[in-house]
C-alpha positions in Angstrom: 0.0 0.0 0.0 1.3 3.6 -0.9 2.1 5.8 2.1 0.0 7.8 2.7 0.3 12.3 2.5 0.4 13.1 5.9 3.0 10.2 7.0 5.2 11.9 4.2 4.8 15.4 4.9 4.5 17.5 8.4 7.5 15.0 9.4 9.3 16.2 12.4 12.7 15.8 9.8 10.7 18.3 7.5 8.9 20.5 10.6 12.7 20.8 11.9 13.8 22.2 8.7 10.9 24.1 8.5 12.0 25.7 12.0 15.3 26.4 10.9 14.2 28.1 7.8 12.0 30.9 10.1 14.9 31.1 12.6 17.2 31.9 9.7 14.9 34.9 8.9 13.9 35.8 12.3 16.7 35.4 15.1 13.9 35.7 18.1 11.7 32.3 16.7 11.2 30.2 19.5 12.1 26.6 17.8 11.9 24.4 20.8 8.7 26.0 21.7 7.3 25.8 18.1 8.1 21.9 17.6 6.9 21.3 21.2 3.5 23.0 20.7 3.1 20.8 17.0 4.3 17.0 18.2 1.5 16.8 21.1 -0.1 13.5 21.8 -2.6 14.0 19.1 -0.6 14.8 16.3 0.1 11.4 14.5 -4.0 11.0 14.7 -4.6 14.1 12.6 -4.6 13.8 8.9 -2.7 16.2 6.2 -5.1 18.9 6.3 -5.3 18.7 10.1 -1.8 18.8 10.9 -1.5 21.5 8.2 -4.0 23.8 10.4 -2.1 22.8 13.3 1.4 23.7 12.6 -0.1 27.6 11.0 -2.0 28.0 14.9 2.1 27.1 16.4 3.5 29.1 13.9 1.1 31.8 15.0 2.0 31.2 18.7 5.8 31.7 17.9 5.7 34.5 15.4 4.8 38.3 16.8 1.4 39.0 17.3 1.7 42.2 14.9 -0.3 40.8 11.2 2.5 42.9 9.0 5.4 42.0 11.2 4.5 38.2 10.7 3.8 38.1 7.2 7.6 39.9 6.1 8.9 37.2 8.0 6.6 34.6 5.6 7.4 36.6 2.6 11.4 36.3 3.2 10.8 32.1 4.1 8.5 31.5 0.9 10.7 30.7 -2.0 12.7 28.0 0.5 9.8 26.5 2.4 9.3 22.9 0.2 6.3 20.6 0.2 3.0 20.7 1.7 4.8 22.4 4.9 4.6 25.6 2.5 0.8 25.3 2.9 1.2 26.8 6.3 2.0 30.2 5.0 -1.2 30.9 2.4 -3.4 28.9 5.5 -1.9 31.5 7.8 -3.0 34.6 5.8 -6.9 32.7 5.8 -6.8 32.3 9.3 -5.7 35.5 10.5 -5.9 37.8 8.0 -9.6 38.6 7.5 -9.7 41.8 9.4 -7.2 43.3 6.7 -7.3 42.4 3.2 -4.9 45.2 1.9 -2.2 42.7 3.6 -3.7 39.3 3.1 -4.8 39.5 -0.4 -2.0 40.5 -2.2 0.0 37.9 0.5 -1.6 35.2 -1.1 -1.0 36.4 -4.6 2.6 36.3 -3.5 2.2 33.0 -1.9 0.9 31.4 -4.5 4.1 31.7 -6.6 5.4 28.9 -4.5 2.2 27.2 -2.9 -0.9 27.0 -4.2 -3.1 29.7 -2.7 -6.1 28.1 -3.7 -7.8 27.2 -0.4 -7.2 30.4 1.2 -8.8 32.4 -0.9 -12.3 31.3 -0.7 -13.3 32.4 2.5 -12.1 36.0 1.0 -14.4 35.4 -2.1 -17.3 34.1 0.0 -17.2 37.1 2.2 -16.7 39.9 -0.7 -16.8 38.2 -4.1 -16.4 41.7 -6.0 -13.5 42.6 -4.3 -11.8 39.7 -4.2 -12.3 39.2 -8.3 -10.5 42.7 -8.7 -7.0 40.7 -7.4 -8.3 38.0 -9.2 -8.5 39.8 -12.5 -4.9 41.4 -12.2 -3.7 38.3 -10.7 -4.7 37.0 -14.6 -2.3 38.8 -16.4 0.8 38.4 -13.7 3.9 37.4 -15.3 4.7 34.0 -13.1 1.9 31.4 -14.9 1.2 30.0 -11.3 -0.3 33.3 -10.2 -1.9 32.9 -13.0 -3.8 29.9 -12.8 -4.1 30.5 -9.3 -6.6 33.6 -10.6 -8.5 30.9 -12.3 -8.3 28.2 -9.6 -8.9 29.8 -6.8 -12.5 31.0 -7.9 -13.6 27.5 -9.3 -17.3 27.6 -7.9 -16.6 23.8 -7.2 -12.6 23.3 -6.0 -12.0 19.4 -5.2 -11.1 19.4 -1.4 -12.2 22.5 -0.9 -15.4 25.0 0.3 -17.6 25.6 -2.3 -18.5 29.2 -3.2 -22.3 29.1 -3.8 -22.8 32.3 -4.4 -20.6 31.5 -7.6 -22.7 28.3 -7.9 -25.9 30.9 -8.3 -24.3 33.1 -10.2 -21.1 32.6 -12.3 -20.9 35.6 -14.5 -17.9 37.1 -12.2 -15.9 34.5 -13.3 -16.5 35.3 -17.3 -13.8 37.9 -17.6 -11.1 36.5 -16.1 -11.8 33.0 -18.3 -11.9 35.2 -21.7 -8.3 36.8 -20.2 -6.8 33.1 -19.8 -8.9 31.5 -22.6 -5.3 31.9 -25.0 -2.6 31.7 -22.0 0.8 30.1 -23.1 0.8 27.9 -20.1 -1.2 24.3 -20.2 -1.2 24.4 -16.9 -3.3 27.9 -16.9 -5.6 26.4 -19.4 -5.9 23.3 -17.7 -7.3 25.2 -15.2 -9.8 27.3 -17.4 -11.1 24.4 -18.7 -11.7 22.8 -14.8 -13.0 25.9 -13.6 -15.9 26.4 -16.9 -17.1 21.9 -16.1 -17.8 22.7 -12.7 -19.6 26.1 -14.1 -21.6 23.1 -15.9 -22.8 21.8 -13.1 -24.9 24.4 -12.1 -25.5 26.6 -15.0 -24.9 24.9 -18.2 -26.5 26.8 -20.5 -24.2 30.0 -19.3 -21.3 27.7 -19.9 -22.3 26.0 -23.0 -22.9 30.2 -24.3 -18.6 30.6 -23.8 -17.9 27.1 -25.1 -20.0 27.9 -28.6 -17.9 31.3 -28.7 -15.1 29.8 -27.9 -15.5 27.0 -30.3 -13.3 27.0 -33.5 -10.9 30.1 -32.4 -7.5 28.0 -32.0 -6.5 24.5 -31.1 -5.9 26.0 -27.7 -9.5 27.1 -27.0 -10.8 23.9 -28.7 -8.8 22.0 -26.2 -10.3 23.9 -23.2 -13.8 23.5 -24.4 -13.5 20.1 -24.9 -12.2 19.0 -21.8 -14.2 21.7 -19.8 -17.9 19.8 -21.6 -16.4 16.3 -20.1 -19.2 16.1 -16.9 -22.0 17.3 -20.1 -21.2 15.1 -22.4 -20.9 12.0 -20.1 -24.5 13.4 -19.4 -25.6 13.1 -22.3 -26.4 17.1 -23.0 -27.9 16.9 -26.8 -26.5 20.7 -26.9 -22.7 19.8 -25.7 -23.1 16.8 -28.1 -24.0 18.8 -31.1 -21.2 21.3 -30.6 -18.7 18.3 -31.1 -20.5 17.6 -34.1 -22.0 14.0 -32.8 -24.3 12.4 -35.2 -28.1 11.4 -33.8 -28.0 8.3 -32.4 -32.0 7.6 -34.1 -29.6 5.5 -37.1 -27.3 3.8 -34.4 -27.9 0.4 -32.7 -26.5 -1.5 -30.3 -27.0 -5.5 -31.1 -26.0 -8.5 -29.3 -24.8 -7.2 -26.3 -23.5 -10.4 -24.3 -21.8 -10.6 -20.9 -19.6 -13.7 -20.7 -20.4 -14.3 -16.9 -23.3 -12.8 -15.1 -22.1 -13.6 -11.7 -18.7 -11.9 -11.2 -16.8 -12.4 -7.8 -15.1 -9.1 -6.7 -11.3 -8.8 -7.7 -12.0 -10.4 -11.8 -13.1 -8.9 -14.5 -16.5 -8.4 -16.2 -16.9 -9.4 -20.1 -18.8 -8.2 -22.9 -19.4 -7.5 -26.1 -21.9 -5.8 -28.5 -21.9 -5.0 -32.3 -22.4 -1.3 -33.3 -24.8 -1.2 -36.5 -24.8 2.1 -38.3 -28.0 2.3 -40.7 -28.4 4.9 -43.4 -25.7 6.4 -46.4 -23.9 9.0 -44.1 -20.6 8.3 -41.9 -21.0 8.4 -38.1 -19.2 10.5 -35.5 -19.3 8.5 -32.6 -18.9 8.5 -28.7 -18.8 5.5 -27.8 -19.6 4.7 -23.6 -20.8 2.1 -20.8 -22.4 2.5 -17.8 -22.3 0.5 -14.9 -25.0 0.8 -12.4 -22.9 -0.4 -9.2 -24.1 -1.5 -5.9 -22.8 1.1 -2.7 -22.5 0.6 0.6 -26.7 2.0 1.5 -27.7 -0.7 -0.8 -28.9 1.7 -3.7 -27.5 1.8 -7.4 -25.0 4.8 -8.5 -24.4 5.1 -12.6 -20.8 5.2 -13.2 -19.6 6.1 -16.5 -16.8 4.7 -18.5 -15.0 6.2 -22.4 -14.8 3.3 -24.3 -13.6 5.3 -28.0 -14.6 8.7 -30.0 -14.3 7.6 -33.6 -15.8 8.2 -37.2 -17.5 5.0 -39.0 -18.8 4.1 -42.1 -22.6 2.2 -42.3 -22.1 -0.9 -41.4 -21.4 -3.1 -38.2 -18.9 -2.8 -35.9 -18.0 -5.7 -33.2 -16.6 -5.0 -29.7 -15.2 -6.7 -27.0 -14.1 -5.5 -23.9 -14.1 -5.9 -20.0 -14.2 -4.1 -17.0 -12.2 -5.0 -13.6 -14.2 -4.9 -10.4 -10.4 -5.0 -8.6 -10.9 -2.4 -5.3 -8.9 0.2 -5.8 -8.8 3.5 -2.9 -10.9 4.9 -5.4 -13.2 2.6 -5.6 -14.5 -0.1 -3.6 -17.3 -2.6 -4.7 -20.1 -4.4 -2.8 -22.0 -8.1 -3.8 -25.7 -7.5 -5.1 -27.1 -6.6 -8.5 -25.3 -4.4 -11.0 -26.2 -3.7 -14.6 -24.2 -2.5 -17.6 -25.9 -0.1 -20.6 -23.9 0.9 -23.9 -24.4 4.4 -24.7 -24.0 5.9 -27.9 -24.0 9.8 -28.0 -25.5 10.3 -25.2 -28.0 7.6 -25.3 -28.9 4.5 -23.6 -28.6 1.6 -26.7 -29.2 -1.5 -24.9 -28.1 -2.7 -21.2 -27.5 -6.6 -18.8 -28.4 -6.7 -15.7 -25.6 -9.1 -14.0 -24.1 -10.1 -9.8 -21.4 -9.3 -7.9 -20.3 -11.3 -5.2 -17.6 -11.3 -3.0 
């Protein structure tokens, strides 16, 4: 088994390093007292994000009270702090820099050079979204491409791993400007990010985001990248308007025959499978998305639709035969209970023909 983030990082090797760093900068840091404070009997019980919070409050306890005094002393440690340790430093600005923004915002856009500032920044754009997305919007055109994707990132309505920001949920328009500014950046990672932050824009408004992705559509390989992978969660949806964008052909001349499942009792750790032949009727060739669904069992006892890429292809009328499995190995992403599962093709978005099969341990 991997090891896992928080027995790699917040080590007391990497914490004592981390010490020496700050006392390097600031001759009066207390490093006995700040290691003390951090190792206390509950510490190897907390996980990464935990012992992340814990180590900013010590950090706080052995820096001087004074908010502007502090952070010069964060600024001069930031380009040698490595690792999740340097999360500490943007965390530190969220937690006690709320009752003055003129030093914590443009902190974090310092920060995030370094560390991702990505977490800290929502609270700041929960409380005051307009001001916030005035940084935001010069952030955008910052020389260092991690500030700048950090202008994009950090106002993703729905961050993995961190709070949401409903009132972008609501209301996303905010967020439009700063996109168009990014839309062409030079970096992948930038537009990467551009593309993450318009698919979880889908999720709530997709109609708002499908009127960018049609603009966007057809200006440069760049942008055609973005809109692609930002319509991923739509198009695994089946969204008829994401689909025609892409140029997808109906499905009405498409059929899904003969779908067979080698074994319909699978134990958990083998593999499930199946085949189907893909009939195209009609003169005209077929742009195709080709996908499966798997209706697994959870933990409640109720059914959750998964949904797997099988190909994205161009065929001529005819038939096409497929065969292919899928493994029902646990993985930490994924772990699978005994009961009654079923499998469906889909083709463009729509539901050609489905097996119901078992799963046992």
């Amino acid at each position: 088994m991997p090891e896992r983030l928080k027995d790699i990082f917040f080590t007391r090797d990497s914490l004592n390093k981390f010490g020496d760093i700050v006392k390097n900068h600031y001759p009066e840091f207390d490093k006995d007292k700040f290691l003390s404070l951090i190792f206390t009997s509950e510490w190897e019980s907390k996980e990464l994000k935990g012992k992340m919070r814990h180590t900013t409050i010590c950090l706080r306890e052995t820096l001087p009270p004074d908010l502007k005094q502090s952070l010069d002393i964060l600024y001069k440690i930031a380009p040698l702090v490595k690792g999740f340790e340097a999360m500490s430093l943007p965390d530190y600005v969220e937690l006690y820099g709320m009752n003055d923004w003129d030093l914590a915002l443009p902190a974090l856009g310092y920060f995030t050079q370094f560390i991702s500032a990505e977490f800290a920044i929502r609270p700041f754009l929960d409380n005051d979204p307009e001001k916030v997305m005035t940084y935001m919007n010069q952030w955008a055109e910052d020389k260092h491409a991690n500030v700048r994707r950090f202008a994009s990132e950090g106002c993703r309505p729905r961050l993995p791993w961190a709070m949401a920001l409903p009132k972008f949920k609501k209301n996303p328009k905010l967020i439009f400007p700063l996109l168009e500014k990014l839309k062409n950046d030079e970096s992948e990672f930038v537009r990467r990010s551009v593309a993450n932050n318009l698919n979880d824009i889908s999720k709530d408004n997709p109609d708002l985001m499908l009127d960018i992705c049609e603009k966007w559509y057809g200006s440069s390989k760049e942008t055609d990248w973005i809109v692609k992978h930002a319509c991923r969660s739509l198009l695994k949806a089946g969204n008829k308007r994401a689909l025609i964008l892409f140029g997808y052909s109906d499905p009405k001349n498409i059929k899904v025959r003969k779908l067979e499942l080698e074994n319909k009792n699978v134990t958990i750790g083998t593999y499930l499978h199946y085949s189907f032949d893909l009939h195209f009727t009609g003169n005209d060739k077929n742009k195709v998305r080709l996908e499966y669904g798997i209706d697994f069992m959870k933990a409640n006892g109720k059914q959750s639709r998964k949904i797997f890429k099988i190909t994205e292809n161009t065929y001529e009328p005819g038939t096409i035969s497929f065969s292919k499995k899928h493994s029902f190995a646990d993985m930490s992403t994924r772990k699978h209970y005994a009961g009654e599962h079923k499998i469906a093709v889909i083709v463009n978005g729509e539901k050609k023909a489905s097996e119901v099969f078992n799963v046992a341990k």
